[in-house]
C-alpha positions in Angstrom: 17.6 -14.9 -8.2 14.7 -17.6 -8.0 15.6 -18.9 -4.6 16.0 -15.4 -3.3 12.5 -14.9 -5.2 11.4 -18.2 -3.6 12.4 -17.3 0.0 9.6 -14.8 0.4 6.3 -15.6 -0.1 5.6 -12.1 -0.3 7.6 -11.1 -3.6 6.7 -11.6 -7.1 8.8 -11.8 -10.2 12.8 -10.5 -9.5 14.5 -9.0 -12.3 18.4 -7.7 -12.5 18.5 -5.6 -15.6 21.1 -3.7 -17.0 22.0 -0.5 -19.0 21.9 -2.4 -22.9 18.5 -3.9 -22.1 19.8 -7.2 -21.1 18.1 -8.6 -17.5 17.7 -12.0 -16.2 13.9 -12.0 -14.9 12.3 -14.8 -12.4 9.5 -14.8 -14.8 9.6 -15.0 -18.9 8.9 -11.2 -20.0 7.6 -10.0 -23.3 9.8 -10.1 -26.4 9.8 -6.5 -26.4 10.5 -5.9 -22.5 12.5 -3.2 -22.1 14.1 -2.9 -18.8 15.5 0.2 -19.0 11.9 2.0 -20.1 10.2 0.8 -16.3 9.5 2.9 -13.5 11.5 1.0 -11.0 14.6 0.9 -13.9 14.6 4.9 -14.2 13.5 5.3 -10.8 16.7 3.7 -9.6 18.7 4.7 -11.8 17.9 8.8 -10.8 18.9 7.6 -7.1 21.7 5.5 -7.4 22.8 3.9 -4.4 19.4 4.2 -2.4 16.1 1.5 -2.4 13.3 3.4 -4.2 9.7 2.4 -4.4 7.3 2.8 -7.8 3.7 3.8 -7.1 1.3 1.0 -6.5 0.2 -0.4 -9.8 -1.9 -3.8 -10.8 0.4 -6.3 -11.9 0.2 -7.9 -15.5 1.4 -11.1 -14.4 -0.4 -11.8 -11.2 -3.5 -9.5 -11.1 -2.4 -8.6 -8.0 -1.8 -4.5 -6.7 2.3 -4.5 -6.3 4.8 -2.1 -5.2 8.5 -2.5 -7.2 11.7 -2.0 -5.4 14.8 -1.9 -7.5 18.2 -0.7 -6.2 21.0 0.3 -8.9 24.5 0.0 -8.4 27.7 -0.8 -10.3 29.9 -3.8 -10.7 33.8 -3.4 -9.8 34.2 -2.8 -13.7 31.8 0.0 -13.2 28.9 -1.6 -15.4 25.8 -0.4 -13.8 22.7 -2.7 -13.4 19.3 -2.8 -11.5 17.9 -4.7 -9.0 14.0 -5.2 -8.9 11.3 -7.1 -6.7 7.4 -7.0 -6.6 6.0 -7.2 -3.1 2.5 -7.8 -3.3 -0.1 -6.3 -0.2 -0.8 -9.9 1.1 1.0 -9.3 4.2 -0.1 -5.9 4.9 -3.7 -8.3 4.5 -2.5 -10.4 7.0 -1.2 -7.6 9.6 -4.5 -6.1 9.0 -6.3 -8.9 10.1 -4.7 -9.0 13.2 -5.4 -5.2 14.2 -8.4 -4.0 16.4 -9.9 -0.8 15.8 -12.1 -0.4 18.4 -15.5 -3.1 18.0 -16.3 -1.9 14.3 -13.3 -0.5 12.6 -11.7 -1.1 9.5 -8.1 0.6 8.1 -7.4 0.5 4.8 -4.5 0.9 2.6 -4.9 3.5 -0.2 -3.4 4.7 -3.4 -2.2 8.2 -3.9 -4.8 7.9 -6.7 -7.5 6.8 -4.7 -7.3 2.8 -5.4 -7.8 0.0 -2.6 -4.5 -1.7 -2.0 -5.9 -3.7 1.2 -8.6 -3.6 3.5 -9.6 -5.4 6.9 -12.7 -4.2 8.8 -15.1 -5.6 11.5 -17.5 -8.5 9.6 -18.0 -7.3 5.9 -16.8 -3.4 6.2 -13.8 -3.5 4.9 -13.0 -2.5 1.0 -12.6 -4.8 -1.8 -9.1 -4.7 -3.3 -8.9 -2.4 -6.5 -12.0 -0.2 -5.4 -11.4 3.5 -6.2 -12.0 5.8 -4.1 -11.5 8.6 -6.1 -15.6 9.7 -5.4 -15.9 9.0 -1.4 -16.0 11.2 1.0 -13.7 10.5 3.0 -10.7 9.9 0.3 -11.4 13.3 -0.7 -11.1 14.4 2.6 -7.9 13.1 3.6 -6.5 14.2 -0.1 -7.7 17.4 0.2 -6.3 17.6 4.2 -2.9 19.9 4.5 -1.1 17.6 6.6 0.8 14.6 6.3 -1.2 13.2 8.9 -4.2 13.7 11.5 -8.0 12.8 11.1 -11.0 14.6 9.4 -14.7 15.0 10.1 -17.0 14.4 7.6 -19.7 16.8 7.8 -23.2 15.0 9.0 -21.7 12.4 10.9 -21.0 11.8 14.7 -17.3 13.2 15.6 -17.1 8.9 16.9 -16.2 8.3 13.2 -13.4 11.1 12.6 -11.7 9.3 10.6 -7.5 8.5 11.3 -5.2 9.1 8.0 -2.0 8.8 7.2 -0.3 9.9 3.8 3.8 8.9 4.9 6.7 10.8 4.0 6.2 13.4 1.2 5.9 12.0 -2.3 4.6 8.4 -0.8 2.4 6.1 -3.1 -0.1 4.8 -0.5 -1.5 6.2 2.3 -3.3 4.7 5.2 -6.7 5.6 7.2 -8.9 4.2 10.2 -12.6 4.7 11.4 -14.7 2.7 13.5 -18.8 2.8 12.9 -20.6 5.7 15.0 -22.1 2.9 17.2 -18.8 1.7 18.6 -19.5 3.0 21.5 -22.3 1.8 22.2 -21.4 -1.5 24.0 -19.2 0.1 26.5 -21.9 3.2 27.0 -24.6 0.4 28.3 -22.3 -1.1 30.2 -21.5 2.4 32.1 -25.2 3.2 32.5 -25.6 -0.8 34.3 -22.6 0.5 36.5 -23.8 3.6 37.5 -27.5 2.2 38.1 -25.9 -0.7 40.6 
């Protein structure tokens, strides 16, 4: 379990648990740790056979905004057990990083509940990590849009900075969004007017 824990850089504490409370953990738990009373336990447990996801949540052990993925199954002997790992945001950080959103956008990575899971923008515009969102605009927006995805206007600003969201698959714990400053334009405007006046 710690080598396969190990192998990822990405993943925090792993943790097989089973039905009698039992579980061997990457990490030393609380006395009282009850496997089978966590999300990603019951959660797995209700869809047997299929990789399930908890919400986002702030992890105890790291500080860190996780997602658990746990997987139950059954040994030949039919004794059922649970397989869990935390993936951290990190390397959605990274992959952020790397995208361009026109000159002065920024995505970010969102809770259901309105909480910064990661955030890359163009020189300081991204979000700090564990920022809630739950009284901007444009969070309310895109909770309060109809479909899954699309983009929304915020009223008093240019239609330049419509604003990209995506809330996954039904039932999802983080959604995504994109915008881009209403100046980003503005380089590539200039540079059509200096055409057109050569």
């Amino acid at each position: 379990l710690q080598r396969a824990k190990d192998s990822c850089t990405y993943t925090q504490p792993a943790i097989v648990g089973y039905d009698d409370d039992k579980y061997v953990s990457t990490i030393a738990e609380p006395a009282d740790y009850k496997v089978t009373a966590r999300p990603w336990y019951t959660k797995a447990v209700a869809s047997e056979g299929q990789i399930v996801f908890t919400n986002p949540y702030k992890s105890a052990a790291t500080g860190k905004y996780v997602v658990t993925a746990s997987y139950a199954a059954r040994t030949r002997q039919g004794k059922r057990y649970v397989v869990s790992v935390d993936v951290d945001y990190s390397s959605i950080e990274k992959t952020l990083s790397k995208l361009k959103i026109g000159n002065t956008g920024r995505v970010t990575l969102v809770s259901r509940t309105g909480i910064v899971l990661a955030s890359q923008g163009d020189g300081a515009s991204g979000y700090k990590e564990g920022t809630n969102l739950n009284d901007n605009k444009v969070f309310k927006a895109i909770k309060n849009a109809g479909p899954r995805k699309g983009t929304v206007h915020i009223d008093g600003t240019s239609k330049v900075t419509d604003v990209y969201y995506d809330k996954g698959a039904v039932g999802s714990g983080s959604w995504s969004f994109a915008s881009v400053k209403k100046d980003d334009l503005k380089k590539e405007h200039a540079s059509m007017i200096e055409h057109a006046l050569i």
